[in-house]
Structure formats: structure tokens, C-alpha cells
N, CA, C and O atoms as a GROMACS GRO file, in nm:
protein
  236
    1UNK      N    1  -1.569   2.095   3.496
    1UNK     CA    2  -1.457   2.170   3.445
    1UNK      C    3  -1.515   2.285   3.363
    1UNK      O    4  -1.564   2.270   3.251
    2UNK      N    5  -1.505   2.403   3.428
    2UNK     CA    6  -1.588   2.526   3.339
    2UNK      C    7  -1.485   2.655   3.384
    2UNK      O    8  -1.461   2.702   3.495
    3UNK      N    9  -1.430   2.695   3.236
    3UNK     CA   10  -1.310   2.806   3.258
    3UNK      C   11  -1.392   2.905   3.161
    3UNK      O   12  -1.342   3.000   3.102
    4UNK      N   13  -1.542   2.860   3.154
    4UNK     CA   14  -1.632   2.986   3.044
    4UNK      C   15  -1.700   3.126   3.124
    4UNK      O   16  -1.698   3.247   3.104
    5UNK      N   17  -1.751   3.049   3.208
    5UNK     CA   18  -1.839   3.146   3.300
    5UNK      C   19  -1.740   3.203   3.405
    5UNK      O   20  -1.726   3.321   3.438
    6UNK      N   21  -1.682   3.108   3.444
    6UNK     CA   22  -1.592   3.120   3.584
    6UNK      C   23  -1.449   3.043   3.607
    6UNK      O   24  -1.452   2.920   3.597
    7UNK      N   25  -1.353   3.093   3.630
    7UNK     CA   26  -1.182   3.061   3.674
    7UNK      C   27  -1.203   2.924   3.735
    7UNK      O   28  -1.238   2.895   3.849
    8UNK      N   29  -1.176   2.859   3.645
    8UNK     CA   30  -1.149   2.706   3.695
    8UNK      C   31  -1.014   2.618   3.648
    8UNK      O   32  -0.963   2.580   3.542
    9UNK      N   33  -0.982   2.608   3.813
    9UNK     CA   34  -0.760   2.608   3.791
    9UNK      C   35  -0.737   2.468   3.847
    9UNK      O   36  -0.622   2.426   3.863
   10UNK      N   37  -0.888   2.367   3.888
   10UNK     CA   38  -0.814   2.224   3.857
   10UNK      C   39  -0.756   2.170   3.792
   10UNK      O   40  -0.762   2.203   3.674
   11UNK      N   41  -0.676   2.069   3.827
   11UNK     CA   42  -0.569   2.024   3.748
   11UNK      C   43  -0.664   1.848   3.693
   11UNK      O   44  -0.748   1.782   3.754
   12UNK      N   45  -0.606   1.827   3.571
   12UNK     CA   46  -0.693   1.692   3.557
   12UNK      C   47  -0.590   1.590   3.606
   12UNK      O   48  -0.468   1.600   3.595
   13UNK      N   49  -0.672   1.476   3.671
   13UNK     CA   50  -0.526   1.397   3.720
   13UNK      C   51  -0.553   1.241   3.709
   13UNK      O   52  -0.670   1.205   3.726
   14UNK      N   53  -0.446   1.136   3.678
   14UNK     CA   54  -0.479   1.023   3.611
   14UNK      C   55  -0.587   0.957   3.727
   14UNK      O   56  -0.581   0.981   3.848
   15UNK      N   57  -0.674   0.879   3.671
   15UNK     CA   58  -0.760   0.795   3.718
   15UNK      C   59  -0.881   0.857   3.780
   15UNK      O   60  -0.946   0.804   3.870
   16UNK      N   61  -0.908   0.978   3.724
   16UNK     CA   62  -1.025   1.036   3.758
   16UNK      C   63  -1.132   1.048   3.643
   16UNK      O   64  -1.098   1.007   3.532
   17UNK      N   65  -1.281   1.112   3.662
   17UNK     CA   66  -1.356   1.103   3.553
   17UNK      C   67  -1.401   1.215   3.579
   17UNK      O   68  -1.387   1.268   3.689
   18UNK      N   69  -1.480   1.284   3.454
   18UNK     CA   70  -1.563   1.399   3.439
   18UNK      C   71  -1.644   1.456   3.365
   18UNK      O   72  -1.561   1.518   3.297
   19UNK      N   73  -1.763   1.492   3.314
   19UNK     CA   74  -1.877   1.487   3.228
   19UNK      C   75  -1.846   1.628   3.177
   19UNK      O   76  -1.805   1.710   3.260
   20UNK      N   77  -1.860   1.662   3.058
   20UNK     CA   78  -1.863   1.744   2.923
   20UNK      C   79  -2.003   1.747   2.892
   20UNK      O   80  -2.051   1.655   2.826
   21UNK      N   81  -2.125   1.916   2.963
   21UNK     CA   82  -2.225   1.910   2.914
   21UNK      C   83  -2.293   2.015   2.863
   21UNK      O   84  -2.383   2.081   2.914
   22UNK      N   85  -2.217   2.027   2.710
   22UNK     CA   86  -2.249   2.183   2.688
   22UNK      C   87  -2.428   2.128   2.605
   22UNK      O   88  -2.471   2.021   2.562
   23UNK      N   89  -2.480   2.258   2.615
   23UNK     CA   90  -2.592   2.284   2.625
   23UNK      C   91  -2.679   2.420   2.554
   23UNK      O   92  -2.616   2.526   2.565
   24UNK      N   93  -2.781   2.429   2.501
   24UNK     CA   94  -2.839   2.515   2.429
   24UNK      C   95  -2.990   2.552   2.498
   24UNK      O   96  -3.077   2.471   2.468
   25UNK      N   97  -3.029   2.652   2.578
   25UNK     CA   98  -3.160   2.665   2.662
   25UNK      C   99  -3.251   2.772   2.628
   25UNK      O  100  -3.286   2.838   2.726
   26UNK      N  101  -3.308   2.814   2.494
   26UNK     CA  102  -3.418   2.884   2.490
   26UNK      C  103  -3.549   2.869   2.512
   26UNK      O  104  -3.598   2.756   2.518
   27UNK      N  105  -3.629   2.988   2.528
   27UNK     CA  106  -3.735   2.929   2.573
   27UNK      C  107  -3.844   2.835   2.524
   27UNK      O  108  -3.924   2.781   2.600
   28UNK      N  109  -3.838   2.818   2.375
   28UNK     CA  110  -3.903   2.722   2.295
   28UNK      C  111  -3.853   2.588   2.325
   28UNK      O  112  -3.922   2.486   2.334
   29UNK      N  113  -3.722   2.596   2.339
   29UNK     CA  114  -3.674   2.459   2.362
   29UNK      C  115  -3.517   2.452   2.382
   29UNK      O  116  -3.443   2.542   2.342
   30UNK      N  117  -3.474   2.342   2.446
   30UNK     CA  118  -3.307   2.322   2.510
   30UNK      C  119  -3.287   2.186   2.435
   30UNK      O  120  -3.376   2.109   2.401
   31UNK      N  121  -3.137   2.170   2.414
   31UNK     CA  122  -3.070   2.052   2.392
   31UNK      C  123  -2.973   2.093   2.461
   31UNK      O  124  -2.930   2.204   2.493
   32UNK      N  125  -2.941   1.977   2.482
   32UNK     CA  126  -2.801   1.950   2.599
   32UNK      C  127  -2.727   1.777   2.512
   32UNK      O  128  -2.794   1.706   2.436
   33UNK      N  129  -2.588   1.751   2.552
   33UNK     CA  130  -2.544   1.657   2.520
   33UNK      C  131  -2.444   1.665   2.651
   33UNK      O  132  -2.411   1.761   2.720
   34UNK      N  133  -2.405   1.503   2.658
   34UNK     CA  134  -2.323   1.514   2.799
   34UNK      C  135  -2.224   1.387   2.730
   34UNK      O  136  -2.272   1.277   2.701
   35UNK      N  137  -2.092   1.421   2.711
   35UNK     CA  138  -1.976   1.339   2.723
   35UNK      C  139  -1.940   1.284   2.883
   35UNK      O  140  -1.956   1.371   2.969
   36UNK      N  141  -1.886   1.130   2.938
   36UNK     CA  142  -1.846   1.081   2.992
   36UNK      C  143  -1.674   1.099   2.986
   36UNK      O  144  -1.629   1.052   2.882
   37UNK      N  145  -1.574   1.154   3.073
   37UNK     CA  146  -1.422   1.158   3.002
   37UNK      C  147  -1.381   1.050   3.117
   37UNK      O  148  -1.440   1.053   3.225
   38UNK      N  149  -1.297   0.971   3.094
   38UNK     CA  150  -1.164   0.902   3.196
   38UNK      C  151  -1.039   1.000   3.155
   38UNK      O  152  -1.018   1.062   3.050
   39UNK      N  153  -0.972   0.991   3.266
   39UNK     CA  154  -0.840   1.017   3.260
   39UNK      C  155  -0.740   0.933   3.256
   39UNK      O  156  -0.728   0.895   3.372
   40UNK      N  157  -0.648   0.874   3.181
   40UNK     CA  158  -0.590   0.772   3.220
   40UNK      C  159  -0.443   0.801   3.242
   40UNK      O  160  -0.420   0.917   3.278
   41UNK      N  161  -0.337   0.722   3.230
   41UNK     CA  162  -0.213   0.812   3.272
   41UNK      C  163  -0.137   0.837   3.165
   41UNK      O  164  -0.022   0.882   3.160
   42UNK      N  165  -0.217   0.802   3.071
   42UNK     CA  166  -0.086   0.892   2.985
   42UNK      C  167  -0.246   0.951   2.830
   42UNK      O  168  -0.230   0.985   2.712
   43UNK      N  169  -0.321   0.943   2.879
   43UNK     CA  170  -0.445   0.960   2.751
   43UNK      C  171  -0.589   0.998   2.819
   43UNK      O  172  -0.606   0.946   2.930
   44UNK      N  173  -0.678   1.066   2.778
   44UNK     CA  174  -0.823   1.094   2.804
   44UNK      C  175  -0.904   1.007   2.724
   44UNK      O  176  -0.893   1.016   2.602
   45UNK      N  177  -0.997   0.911   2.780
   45UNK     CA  178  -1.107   0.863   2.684
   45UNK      C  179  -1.245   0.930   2.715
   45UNK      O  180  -1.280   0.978   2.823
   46UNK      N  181  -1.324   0.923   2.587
   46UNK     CA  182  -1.493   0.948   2.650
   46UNK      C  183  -1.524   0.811   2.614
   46UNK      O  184  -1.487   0.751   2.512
   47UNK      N  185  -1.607   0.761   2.724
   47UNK     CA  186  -1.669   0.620   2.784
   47UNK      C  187  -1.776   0.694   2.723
   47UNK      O  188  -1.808   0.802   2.675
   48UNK      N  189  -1.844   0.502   2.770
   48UNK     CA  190  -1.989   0.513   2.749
   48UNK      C  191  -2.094   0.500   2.600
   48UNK      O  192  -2.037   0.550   2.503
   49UNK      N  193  -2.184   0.464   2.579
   49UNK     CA  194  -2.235   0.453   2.419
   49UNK      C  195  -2.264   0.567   2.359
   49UNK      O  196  -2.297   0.669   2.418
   50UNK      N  197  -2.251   0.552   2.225
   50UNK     CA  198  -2.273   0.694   2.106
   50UNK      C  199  -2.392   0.698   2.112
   50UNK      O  200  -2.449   0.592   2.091
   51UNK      N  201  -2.488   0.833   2.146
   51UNK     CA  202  -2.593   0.831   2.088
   51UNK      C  203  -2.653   0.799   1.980
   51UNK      O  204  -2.565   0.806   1.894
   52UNK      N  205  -2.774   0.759   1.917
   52UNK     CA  206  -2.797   0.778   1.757
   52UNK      C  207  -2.934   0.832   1.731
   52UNK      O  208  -2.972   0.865   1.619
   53UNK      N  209  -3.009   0.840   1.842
   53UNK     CA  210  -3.133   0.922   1.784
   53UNK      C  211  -3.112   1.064   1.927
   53UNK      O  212  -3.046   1.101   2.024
   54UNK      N  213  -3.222   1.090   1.839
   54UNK     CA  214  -3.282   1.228   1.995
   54UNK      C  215  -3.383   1.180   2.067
   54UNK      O  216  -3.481   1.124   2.018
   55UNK      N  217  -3.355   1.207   2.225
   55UNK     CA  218  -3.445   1.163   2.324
   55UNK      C  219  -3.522   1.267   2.365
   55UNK      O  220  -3.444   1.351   2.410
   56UNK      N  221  -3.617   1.300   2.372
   56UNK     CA  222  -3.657   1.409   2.363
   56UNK      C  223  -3.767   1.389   2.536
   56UNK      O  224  -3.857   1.309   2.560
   57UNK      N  225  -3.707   1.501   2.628
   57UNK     CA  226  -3.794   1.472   2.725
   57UNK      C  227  -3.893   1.598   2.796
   57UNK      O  228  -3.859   1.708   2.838
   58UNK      N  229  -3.994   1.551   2.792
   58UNK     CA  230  -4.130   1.601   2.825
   58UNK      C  231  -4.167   1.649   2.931
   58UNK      O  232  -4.239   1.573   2.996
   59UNK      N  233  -4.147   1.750   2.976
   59UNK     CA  234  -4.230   1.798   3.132
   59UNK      C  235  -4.317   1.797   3.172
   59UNK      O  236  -4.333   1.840   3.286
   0.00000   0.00000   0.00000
């Protein structure tokens, strides 16, 4: 779901899911975080466990 860069006119609809992964990419270094959403029929949840530290991964 991205209406930042580019026209995005899906509709959200009950019983579907979709990931939230905004993100920060310079060249020293990137963080990214990614939400899990459900749709349900009458409410949105984000699934899935809370982070609590930083994972930090290595190329």
C-alpha cells in the first residue's frame, strides 16, 4: 500500500493482510521496520511480536 511515491487506489478489504515497511537508506547505514496489518470486518490489527532490541544485519 504506497500512495507516497506512486497512485495507489486499492481498496482495503475484510480478511486480508498487508506489511507497513517504512524505511531509512543512507549510505552509512539503513533501518527499516516492518508492521504485519489484518483486516478484519469491522477493525485493522498489527499481528505478530513487538520488537525490543535492534537486529542489526551484516553483509
Amino acid at each position: 500500500m504506497d500512495g507516497m511515491e506512486t497512485r495507489d487506489v486499492r481498496h482495503l478489504i475484510p480478511g486480508v493482510c498487508f506489511s507497513v515497511e517504512p524505511g531509512i537508506y543512507l549510505p552509512e547505514f539503513g533501518i527499516r521496520s516492518e508492521l504485519n496489518v489484518y483486516i478484519g470486518q469491522r477493525e485493522a490489527r498489527v499481528t505478530g511480536a513487538v520488537q525490543t532490541e535492534i537486529l542489526p544485519l551484516l553483509a
